[in-house]
N, C-alpha and C positions, 0 to 999 in steps of 0.2 A: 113320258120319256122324250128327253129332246135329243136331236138329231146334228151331227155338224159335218160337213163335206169337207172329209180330210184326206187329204194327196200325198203318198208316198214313193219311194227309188222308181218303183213301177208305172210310175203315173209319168215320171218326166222324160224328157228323150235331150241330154246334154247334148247328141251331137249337132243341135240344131245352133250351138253357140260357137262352134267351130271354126267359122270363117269369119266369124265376128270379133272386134273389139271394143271395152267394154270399160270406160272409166271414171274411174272413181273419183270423184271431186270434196277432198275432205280427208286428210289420214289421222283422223281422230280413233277414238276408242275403236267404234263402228267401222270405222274406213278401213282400219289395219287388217284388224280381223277378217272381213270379207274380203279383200284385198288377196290376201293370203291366200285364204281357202280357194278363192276363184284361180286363181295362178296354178297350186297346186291341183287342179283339176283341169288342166290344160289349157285355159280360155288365157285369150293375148287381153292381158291385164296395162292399162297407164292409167297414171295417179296425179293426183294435179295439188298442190300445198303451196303455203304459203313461203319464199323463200327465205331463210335465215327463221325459220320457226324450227320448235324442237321434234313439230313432229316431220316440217320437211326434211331434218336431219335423221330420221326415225329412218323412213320412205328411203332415205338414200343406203342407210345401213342395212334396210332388209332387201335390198336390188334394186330397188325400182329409180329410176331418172324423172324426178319430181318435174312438170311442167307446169305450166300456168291454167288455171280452168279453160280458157277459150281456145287455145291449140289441143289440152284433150279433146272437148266438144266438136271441137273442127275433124279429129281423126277419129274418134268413136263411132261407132254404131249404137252402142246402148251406153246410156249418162245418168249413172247413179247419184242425186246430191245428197251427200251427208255430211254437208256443213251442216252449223247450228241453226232454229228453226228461223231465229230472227236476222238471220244474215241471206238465207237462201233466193227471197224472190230477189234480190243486191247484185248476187252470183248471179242468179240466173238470165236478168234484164241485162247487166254488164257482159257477158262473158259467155252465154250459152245462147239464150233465143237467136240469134243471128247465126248462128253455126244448125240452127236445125232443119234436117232436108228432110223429104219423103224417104221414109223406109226407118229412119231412126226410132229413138224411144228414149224417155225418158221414167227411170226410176226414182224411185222413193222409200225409206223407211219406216216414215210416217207421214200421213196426210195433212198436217197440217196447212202446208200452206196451198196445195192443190184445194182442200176442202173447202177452206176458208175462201179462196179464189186471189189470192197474193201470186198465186203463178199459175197465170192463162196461157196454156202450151197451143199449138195452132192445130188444127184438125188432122194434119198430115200424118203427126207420130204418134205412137204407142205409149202410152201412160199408165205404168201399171207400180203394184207396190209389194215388196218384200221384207215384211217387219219382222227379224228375231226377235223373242220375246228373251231375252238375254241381252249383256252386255257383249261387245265384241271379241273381249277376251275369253269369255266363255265361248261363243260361237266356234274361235280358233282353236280353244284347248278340246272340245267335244270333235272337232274335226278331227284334230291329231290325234284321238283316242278313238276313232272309227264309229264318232257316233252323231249326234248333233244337238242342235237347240229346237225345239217346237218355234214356227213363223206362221204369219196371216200372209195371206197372197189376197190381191185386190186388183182389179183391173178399172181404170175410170177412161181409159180410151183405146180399143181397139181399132186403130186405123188400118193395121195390115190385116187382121182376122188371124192374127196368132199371137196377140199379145198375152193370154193366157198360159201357153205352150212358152213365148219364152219367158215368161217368169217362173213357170214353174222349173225350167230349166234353171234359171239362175238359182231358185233356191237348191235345188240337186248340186249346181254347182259351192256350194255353202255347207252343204252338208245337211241340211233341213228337211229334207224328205225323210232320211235315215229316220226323223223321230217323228214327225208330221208335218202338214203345211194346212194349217184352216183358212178356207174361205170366207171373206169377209168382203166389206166397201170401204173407200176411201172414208164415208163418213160415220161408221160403226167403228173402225180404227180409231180415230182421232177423237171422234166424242167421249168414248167411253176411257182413251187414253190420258185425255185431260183430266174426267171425272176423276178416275184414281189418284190422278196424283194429289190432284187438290182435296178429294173429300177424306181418302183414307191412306196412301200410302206415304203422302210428305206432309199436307196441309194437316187433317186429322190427325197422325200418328203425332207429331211433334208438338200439334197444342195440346193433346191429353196426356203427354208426356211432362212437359210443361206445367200442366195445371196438377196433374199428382205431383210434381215434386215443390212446386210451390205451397198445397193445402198440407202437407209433409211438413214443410220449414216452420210454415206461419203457426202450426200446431204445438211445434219446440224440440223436432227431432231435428238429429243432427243432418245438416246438408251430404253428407258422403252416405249416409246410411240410406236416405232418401233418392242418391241418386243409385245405387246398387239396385234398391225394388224396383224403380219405375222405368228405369231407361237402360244400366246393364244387363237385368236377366229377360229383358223384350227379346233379344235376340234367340234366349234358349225356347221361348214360346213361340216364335216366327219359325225355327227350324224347324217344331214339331210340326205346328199347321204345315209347311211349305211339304212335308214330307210324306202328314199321316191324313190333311184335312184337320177339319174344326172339331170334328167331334174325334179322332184319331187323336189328338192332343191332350181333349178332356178327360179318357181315358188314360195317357201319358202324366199327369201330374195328378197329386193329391186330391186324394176325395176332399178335403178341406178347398181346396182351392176352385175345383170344377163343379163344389155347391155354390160357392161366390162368382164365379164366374154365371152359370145360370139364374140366382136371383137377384145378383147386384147391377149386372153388366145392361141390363135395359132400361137403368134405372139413370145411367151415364147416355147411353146411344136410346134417348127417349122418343117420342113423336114428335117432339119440337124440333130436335136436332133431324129425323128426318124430313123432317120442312126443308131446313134449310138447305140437305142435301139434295133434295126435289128443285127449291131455287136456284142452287149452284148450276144444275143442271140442266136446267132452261136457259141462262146466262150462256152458255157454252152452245148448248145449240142453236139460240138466236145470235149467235156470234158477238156477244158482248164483252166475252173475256178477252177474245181474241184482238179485237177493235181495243182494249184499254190496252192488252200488251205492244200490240204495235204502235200504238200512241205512246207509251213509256219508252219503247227505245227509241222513237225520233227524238221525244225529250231529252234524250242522253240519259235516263234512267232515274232520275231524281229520287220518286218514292222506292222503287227497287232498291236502291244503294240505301236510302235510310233505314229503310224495314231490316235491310239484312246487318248493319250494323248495330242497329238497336238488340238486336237475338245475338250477336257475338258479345255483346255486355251482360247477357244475362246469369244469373248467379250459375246457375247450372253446368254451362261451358268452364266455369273457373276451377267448379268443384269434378266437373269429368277429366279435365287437362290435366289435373293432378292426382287422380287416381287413377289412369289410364295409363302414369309412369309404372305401378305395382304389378303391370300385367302385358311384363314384353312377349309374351305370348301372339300378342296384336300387330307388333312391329313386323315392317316388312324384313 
């Protein structure tokens, strides 16, 4: 039976963010939503964006008086970045190291670039990390409904001896108690956040999507009918797991399908393939992934932009863009 130290309403003491101000650098997805939530929970909230961007004009429509990263930093006490991961140590060398005094702190929503060490904070401040495991609008919509999103809290430098205490508070202030806060490290977050993406939630999902709807064509079935099995009804099997677990789902569909599922499906995800997710994942821990990605945006992103425009030509996208019209059900 495994065990995980989960922090709830009771565990955190908001008043401790009271005389504090606390900004947010980034009004993306993530920025707005916590943004929000923090405001609505009394803490003196400033936002920092870029000017003439859509979401500085966001930040203006929802209250807040957009500034520049380095004058937030300069008036904060606590400095969330949730710019994107390959712009942040940019931000943070331009615009923030120089504004950081003793007593401060510095947040994080994921460890990357702490982990990796792209941003070496000085011994002075509090380092700690508050990752929703949602998107920001879910954060905001779960707050408005009196309830929350499940977060890791991490702490990778207690300078003051309550960097614990105020992250746990920030996530109270977010609404993330309400449902839990699991304790974790800067480098259990980030490893194992990379791994997913790459092995199974975007890398894996989209080449085995891929490769059924390709072994589907090249067979002589039609491209729409190929792309209905492999890649429209994934979502009605995602909902079930995300709701009932893995074996909660098999029980949810057809006994024809939940015999396939258990003696087909190891015959796809075989020992080979977990090699190479065992490789991926050495790559990632000896920070090799990391080191190419950051070598690819100094390049200005060359192989990036290729890869991704070679997958926007793919038969698949032609034949989803056009059955995607049949089902404005999806339209915002």
């Amino acid at each position: 039976m495994f065990m995980l130290k989960i922090y709830y309403d009771k565990d955190a003491n908001i008043d401790i963010l009271k005389d504090k101000t606390i900004a947010i650098i980034g009004y993306g997805i993530q920025g707005r939503g916590q943004s929000l939530c923090l405001r609505d929970s009394g803490v003196n909230v400033i936002v920092s964006e870029l000017s003439g961007t859509p979401n500085y004009e966001q930040a203006r429509q929802d209250g807040f008086g957009p500034v520049s990263a380095a004058v937030a930093a300069e008036q904060a006490d606590i400095i969330q970045i949730l710019t994107q991961d390959h712009v942040q140590a940019k931000v943070y060398k331009e615009s923030i190291k120089s504004n950081l005094k003793k007593g401060k702190a510095l947040v994080f929503s994921h460890g990357f670039n702490i982990h990796f060490k792209q941003i070496k904070p000085p011994k002075k401040v509090d380092v700690f990390m508050v990752a929703p495991k949602g998107p920001g609008a879910l954060v905001r919509k779960m707050y408005e409904e009196g309830k929350g999103v499940p977060s890791l809290l991490a702490v990778f430098q207690d300078a003051s001896g309550q960097a614990k205490q105020l992250g746990l508070a920030y996530a109270k202030a977010i609404g993330a108690t309400r449902a839990g806060v699991i304790e974790t490290t800067f480098k259990e977050e980030t490893e194992t956040d990379l791994f997913g993406e790459q092995a199974v939630l975007c890398g894996g999902v989209t080449e085995l999507i891929k490769a059924g709807f390709d072994t589907l064509v090249a067979a002589g079935y039609q491209p729409g009918i190929a792309y209905f099995e492999v890649l429209h009804e994934l979502k009605l099997i995602t909902d079930l797991i995300q709701e009932h677990g893995i074996s909660g789902m098999r029980r949810r569909v057809s006994n024809t399908a939940c015999y396939g599922d258990l003696t087909r499906g190891p015959r796809i995800i075989n020992q080979k393939t977990r090699k190479q997710m065992q490789k991926m994942l050495k790559d990632i821990q000896r920070g090799k992934f990391a080191r190419e990605w950051i070598r690819e945006n100094v390049a200005g992103r060359p192989n990036f932009n290729k890869l991704l425009e070679q997958g926007d030509k793919h038969q698949i996208e032609e034949v989803g863009k056009q059955l995607r019209e049949m089902m404005p059900w999806m339209k915002k």
